[in-house]
C-alpha positions in Angstrom: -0.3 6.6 28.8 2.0 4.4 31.1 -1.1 2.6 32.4 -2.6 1.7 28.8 1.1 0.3 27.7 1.3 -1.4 30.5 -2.1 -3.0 30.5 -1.3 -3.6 26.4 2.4 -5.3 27.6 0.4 -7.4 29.8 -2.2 -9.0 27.1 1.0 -9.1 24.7 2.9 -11.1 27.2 -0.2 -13.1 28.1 -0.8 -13.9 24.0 2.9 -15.0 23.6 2.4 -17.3 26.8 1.4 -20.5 23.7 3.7 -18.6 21.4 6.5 -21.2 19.4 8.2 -21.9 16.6 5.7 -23.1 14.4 3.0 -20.4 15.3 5.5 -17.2 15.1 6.0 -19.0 11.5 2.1 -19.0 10.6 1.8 -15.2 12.1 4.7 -13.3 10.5 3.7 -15.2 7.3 -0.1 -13.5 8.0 1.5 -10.1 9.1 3.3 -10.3 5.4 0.2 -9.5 3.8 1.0 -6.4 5.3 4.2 -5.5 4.2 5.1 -3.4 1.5 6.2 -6.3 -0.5 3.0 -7.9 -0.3 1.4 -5.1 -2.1 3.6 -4.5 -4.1 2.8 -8.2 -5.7 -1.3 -7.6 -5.4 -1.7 -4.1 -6.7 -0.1 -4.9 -10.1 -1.9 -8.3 -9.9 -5.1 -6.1 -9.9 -4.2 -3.5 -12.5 -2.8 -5.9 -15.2 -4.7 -9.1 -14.7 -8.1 -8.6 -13.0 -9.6 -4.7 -13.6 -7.2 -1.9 -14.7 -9.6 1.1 -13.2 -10.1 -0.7 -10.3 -6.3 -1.4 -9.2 -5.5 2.4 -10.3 -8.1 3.1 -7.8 -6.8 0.8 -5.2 -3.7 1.6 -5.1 -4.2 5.4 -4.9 -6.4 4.7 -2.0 -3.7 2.5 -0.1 -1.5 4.7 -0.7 -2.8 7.7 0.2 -3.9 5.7 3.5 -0.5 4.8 4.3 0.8 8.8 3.5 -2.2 9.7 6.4 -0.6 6.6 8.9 3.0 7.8 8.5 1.8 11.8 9.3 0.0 10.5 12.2 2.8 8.8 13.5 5.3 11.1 12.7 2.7 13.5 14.8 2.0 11.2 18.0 5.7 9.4 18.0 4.0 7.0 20.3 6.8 3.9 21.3 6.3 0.0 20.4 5.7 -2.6 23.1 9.8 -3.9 22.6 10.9 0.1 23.1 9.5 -0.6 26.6 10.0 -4.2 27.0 12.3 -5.8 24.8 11.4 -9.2 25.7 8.2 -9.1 23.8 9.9 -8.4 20.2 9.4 -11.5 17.8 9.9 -9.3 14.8 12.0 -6.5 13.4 10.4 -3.1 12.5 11.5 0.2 12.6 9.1 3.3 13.4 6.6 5.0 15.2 3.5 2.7 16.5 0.2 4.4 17.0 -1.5 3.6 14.4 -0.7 0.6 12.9 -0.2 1.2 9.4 -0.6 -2.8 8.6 -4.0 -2.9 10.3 -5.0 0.4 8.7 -4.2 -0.9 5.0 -5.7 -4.3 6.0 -9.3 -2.3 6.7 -8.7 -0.5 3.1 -7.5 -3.0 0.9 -9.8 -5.2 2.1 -12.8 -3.7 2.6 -12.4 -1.8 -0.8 -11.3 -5.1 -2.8 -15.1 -6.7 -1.0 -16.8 -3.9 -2.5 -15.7 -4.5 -6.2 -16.1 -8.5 -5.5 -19.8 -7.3 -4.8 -20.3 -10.8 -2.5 -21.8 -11.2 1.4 -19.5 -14.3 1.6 -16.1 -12.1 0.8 -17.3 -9.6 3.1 -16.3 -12.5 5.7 -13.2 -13.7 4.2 -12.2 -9.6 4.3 -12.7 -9.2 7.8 -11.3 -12.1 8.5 -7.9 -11.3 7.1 -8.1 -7.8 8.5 -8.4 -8.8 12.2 -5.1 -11.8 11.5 -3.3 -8.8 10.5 -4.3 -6.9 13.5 -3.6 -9.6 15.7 -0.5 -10.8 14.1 1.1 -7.5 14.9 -0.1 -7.8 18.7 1.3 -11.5 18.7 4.4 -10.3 17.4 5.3 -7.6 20.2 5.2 -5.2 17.7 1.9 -3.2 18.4 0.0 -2.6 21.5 -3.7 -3.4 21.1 -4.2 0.1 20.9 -2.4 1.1 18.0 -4.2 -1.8 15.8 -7.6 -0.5 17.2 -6.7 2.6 16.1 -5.2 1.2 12.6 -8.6 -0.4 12.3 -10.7 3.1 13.2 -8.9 4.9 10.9 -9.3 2.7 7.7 -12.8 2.4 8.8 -13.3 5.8 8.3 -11.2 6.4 5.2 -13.1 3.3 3.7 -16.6 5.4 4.4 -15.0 8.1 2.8 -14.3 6.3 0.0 -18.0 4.8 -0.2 -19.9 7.7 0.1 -17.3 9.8 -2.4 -15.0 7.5 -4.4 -16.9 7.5 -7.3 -17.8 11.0 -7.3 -14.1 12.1 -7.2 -13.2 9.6 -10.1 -15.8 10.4 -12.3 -14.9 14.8 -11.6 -11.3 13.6 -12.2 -12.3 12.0 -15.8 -14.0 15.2 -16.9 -10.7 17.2 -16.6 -8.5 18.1 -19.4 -5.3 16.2 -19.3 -3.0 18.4 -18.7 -5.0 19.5 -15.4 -4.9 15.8 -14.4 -1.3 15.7 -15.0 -0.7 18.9 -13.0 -2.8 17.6 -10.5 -1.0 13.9 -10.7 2.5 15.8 -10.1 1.3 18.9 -7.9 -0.7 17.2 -5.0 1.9 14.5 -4.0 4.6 17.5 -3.8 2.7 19.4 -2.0 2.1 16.9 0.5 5.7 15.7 0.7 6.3 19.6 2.0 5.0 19.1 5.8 6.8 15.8 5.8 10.0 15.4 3.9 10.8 11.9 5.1 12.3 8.4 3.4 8.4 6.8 3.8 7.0 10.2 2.8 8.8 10.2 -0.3 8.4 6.6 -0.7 4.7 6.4 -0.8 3.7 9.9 -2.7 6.4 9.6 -5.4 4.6 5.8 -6.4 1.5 7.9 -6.3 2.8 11.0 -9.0 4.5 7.7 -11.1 1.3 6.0 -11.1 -1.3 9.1 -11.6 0.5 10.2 -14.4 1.1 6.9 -16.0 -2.8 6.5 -15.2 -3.2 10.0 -17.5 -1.6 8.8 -20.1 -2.8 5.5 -20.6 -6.4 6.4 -20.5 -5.7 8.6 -23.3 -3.2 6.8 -26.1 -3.1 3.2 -24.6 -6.3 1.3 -24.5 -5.6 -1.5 -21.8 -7.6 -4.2 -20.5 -6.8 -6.7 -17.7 -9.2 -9.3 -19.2 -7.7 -12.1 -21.4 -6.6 -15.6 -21.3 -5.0 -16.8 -18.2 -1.6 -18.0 -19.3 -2.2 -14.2 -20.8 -2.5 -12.9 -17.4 0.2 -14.8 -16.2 2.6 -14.2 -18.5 1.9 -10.4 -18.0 2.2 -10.9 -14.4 5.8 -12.6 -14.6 7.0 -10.2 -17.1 6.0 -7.2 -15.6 6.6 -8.0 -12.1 10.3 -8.7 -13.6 11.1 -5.6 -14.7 9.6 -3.7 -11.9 11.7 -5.8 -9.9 14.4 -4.7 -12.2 13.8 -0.8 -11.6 13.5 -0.9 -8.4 16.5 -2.3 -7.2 19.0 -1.1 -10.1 17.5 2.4 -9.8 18.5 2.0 -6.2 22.0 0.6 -6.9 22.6 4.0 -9.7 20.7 6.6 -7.5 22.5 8.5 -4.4 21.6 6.8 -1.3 21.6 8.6 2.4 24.0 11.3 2.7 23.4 13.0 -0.6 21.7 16.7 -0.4 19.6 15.2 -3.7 18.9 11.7 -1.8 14.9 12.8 -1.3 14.7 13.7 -5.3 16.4 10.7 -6.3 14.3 8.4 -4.3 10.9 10.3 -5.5 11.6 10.3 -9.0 12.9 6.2 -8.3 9.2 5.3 -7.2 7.9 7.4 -9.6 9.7 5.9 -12.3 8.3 2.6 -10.5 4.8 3.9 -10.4 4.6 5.0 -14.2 6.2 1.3 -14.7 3.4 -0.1 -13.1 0.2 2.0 -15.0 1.9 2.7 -18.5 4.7 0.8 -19.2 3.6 -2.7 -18.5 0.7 -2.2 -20.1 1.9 -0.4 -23.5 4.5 -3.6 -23.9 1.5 -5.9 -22.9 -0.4 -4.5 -25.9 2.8 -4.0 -27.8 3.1 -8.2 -27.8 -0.1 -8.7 -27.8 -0.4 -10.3 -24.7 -3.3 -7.4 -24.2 -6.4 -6.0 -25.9 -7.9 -3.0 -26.1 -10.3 -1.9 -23.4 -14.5 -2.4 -24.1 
């Protein structure tokens, strides 16, 4: 493995060789469209603005694509190209790198948001952004080529999974009585929290249960669609991002932090609360106000 990071240290040191202030700028502003923040603005963008059962269905996929990249890092504990050489660092991360988790959610998000657009010419501008991301993070000193090629392997692969059986999973999951699809909702991000109890773990599968079994109960007692005037969507936008914002960091301020034995529950039932915020909260006030109507 010493030869590949070395050979990877070498391209990274070779890249940053026309690196300055201006382009380190224009890359960590590309890599952004990785960060959790960054989705945490475009899924509910999707699910209250643009397609409701489309963003429920994006974000389960991203997010169950970022579960797989933490277990596989958590598994390899492979180093970054600073651990080795801390002279290459032009951003701050914490973690494992192989894979890269931003290049593997680039490949998902992406390529699953260029399906549902349905257009050759966005198929362009998707792969596009995914290889900035992938490259931003080699810029940056963060990644060595190899863990983006592998981010980019990976969410190839999860994204043919999700072609060839996407659909057929959502449609068995519809048929299901509700309770089953609330046990399920609850039951399968527990279960995989058990092999790996960790912050980002947590994190990611408790805004999965939150939003699954908000998902549940919308589709049965709130009809919700994203479709509507813009200053509509807007408004929705602002207001729900607001109060998302809202949970998030005053659950966080209430909850007990690190060092408490119920730390891990806390923080699930936080992003779940967050999660159900996001699928059947916003859009029960939405329609409440009507700032929404009723799905077709």
């Amino acid at each position: 493995m010493e030869a590949i990071w070395q050979w990877g240290l070498n391209m990274i040191i070779a890249i940053q060789q026309v690196h300055g202030p201006a382009l380190d700028s224009i890359f960590r502003g590309i890599t952004f469209m990785g960060e959790e923040q960054f989705y945490l603005l475009l899924l509910p963008f999707f699910l209250w603005c643009l397609d409701y059962s489309f963003g429920a269905v994006l974000a389960a996929f991203f997010l169950l694509s970022n579960y797989i990249n933490i277990c596989l890092k958590d598994l390899l504990q492979q180093p970054r190209p600073f651990d080795i050489n801390p002279g290459v660092k032009l951003a701050s991360v914490e973690g494992y790198g192989l894979p890269s988790g931003h290049a593997q959610s680039a490949v998902v998000v992406w390529g699953a948001i260029a399906i549902w657009v349905r257009r050759k010419w966005f198929w362009t501008v998707a792969i596009a952004i995914m290889l900035l991301i992938g490259f931003s993070r080699i810029y940056l000193g963060v990644h060595f080529p190899t863990d983006v090629f592998a981010g980019w392997v990976i969410g190839a692969i999860l994204l043919a999974i999700y072609i060839v059986i996407g659909t057929k999973v959502q449609n068995w999951l519809r048929q299901l009585n509700p309770v089953v699809q609330l046990l399920l909702a609850l039951g399968i991000p527990i279960l995989l929290i058990l092999p790996d109890p960790t912050n980002e773990a947590v994190t990611t599968l408790g805004t999965l249960a939150g939003m699954a079994v908000g998902l549940v109960i919308t589709h049965r007692y709130v009809s919700f669609s994203a479709k509507g005037l813009w200053w509509k969507r807007v408004v929705r936008f602002l207001i729900g991002l607001i109060v998302l914002l809202a949970l998030y960091l005053g659950l966080k301020a209430v909850f007990p932090g690190e060092g408490s034995p119920l730390q891990l529950f806390f923080r699930f039932l936080r992003y779940g609360l967050c999660g159900i915020w996001v699928t059947l909260g916003a859009p029960w006030l939405f329609r409440l106000t009507r700032l929404a109507s009723a799905a077709d």
